[in-house]
C-alpha positions as CSV (number, residue, x, y, z in Angstrom):
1,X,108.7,55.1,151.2
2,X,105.7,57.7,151.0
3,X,107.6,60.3,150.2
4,X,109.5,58.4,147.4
5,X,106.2,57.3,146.1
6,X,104.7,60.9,146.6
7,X,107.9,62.3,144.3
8,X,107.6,59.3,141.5
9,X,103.8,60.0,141.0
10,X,104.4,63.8,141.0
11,X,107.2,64.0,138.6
12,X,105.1,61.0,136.0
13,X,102.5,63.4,136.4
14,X,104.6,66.7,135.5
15,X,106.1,64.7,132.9
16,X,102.7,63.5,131.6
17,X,101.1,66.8,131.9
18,X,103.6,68.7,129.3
19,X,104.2,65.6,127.1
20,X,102.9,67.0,124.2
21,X,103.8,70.5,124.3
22,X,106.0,70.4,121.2
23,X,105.7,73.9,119.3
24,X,104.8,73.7,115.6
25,X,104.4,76.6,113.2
26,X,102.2,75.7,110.1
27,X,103.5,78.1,107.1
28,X,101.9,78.7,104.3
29,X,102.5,80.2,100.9
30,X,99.0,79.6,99.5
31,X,97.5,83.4,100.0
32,X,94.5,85.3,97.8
33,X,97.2,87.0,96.0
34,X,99.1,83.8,94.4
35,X,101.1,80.8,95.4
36,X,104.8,81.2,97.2
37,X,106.8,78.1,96.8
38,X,108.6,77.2,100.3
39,X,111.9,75.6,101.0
40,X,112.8,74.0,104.2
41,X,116.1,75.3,105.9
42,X,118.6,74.0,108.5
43,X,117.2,74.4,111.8
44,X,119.1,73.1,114.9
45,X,116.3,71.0,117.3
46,X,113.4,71.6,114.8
47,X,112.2,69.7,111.8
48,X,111.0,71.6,108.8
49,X,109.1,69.5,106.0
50,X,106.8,70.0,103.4
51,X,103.0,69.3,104.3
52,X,102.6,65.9,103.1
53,X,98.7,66.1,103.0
54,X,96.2,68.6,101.0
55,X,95.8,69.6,97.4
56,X,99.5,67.9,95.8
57,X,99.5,71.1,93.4
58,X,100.1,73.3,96.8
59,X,102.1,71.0,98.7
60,X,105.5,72.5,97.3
61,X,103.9,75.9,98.9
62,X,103.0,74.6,102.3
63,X,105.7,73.2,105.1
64,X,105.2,72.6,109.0
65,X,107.9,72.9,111.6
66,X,107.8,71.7,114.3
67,X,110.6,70.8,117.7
68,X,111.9,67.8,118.1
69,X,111.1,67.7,121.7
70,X,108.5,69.4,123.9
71,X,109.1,72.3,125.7
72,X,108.8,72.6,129.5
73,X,107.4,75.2,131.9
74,X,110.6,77.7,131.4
75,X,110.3,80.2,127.9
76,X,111.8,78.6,125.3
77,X,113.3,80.2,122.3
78,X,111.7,78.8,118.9
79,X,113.7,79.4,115.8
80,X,113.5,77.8,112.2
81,X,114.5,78.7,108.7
82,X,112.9,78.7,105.4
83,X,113.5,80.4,102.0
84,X,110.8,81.7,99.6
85,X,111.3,81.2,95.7
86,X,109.0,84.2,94.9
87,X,108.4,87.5,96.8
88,X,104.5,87.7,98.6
89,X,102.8,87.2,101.6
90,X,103.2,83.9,104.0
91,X,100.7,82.7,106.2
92,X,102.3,81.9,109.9
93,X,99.7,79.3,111.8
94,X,101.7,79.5,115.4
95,X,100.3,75.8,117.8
96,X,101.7,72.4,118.8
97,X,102.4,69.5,117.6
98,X,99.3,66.9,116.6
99,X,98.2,64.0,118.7
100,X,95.7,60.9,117.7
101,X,93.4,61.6,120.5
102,X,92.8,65.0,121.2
103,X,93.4,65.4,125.0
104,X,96.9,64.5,124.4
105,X,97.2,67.9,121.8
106,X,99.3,69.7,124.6
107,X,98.7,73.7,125.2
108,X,101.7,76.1,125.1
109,X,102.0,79.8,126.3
110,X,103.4,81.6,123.2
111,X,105.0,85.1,122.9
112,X,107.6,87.6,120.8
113,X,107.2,87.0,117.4
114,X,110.4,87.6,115.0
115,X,111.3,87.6,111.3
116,X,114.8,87.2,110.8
117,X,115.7,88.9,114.2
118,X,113.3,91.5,114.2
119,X,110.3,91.8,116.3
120,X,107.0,91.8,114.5
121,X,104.8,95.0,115.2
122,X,102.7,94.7,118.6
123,X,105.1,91.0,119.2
124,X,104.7,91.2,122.7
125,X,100.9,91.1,122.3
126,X,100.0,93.7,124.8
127,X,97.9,95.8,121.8
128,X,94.2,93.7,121.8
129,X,91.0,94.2,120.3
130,X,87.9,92.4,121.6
131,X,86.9,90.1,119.2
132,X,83.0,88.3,119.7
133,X,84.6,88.0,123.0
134,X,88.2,87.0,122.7
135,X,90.9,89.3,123.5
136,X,93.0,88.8,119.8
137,X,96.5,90.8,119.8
138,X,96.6,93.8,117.0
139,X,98.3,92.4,113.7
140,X,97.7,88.2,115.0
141,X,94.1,86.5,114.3
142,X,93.2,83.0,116.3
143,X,91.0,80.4,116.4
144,X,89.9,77.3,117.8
145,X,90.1,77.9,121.8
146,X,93.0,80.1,121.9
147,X,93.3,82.3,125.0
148,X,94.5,85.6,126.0
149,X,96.9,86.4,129.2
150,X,97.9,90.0,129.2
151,X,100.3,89.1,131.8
152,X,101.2,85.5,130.7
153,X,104.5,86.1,128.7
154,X,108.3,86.8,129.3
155,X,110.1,89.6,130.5
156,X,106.5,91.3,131.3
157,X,104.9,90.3,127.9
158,X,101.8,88.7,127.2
159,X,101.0,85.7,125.5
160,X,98.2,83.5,123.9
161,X,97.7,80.0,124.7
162,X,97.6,77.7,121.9
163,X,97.5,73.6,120.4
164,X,97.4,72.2,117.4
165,X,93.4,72.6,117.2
166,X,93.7,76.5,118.7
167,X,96.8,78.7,117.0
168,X,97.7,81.8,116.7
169,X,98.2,83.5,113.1
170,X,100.1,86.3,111.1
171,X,100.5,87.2,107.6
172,X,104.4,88.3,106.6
173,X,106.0,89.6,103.6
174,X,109.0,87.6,102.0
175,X,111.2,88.3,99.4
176,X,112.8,85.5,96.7
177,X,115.5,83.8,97.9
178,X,116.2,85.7,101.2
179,X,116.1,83.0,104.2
180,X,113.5,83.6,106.7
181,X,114.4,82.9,110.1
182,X,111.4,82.8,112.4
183,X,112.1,82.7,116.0
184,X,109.5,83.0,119.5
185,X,108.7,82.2,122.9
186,X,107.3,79.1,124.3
187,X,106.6,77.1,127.0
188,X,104.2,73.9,128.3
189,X,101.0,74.8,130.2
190,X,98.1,72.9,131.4
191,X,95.2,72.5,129.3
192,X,93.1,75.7,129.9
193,X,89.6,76.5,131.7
194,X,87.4,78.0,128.9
């Protein structure tokens, strides 16, 4: 009987632990050089929807996608699709999924940025530069509490920990009408020490 008790209260716990870890990928057309209007695609396990919140006149610009169900503590492949109506720059804001109280904001490892199947320069963040003393990947910026593990990501990759508050971000090039597929690597962690 203690065993089965010891099992239930450590699998609640697992399952409590990573019950928030849902990627989400905030993108943005709104950039210093003009406005990029954004349509959601077809995306197999994810949602993709127009922000519903902000300024209405850059709503139409501005979507969030986001999985359908968290991700566990094995790398998961993130992929969704959107298509541009003008040619610019897009704003990628790489986190998870909100919560109400924010202790329930689950963390995720991320890792190997694409754009439609190609990796983004420096994707498996090993390039860094010490930033006010925060180890940011060449090409990315962060904020909030993100973290750096140089040794944290697949196949020998590194990887930045991230939630909804702390994400990882990256400025791309789109051309009108061309789908964007954005794909990467995820998976649940615990909250980290920092």
């Amino acid at each position: 009987m203690k065993l089965f008790a010891t099992l239930f209260l450590s699998a609640v716990t697992t399952a409590s632990l990573f019950a928030a870890s849902i990627p989400r990928c905030d993108v943005s057309g709104v950039t210093k050089e003009g406005k990029v209007k954004l349509t959601p695609g077809t995306s197999e396990g994810w949602r993709v929807t127009p922000q519903g919140w902000g300024p209405a006149e850059t709503r139409p610009c501005r979507l969030s996608a986001f999985s359908t169900k968290p991700v566990g503590a094995e790398w998961t492949l993130c992929k969704f699709v959107f298509t541009p109506e003008t040619s610019g720059n897009v704003y990628l804001s790489i986190g998870g999924q909100w919560a109400k109280n924010a202790e329930e904001r689950g963390w995720l490892a991320v890792s190997k940025l694409s754009v439609n199947g190609t990796p983004v320069s420096n994707a498996d963040l090993k390039e860094v530069t010490d930033r006010k003393g925060t180890m940011i990947p060449n090409g990315f910026w962060a904020y909030g509490k993100t973290q750096y593990d140089a040794d944290g990501g697949p196949d020998g990759a590194a990887a930045m920990l991230v939630n909804h508050d702390s994400r990882l971000t990256r400025t791309i090039k789109v051309e009108a009408g061309k789908p964007v597929t954005i794909e990467y690597m995820a998976k649940a962690i615990e909250t980290p020490n920092k």
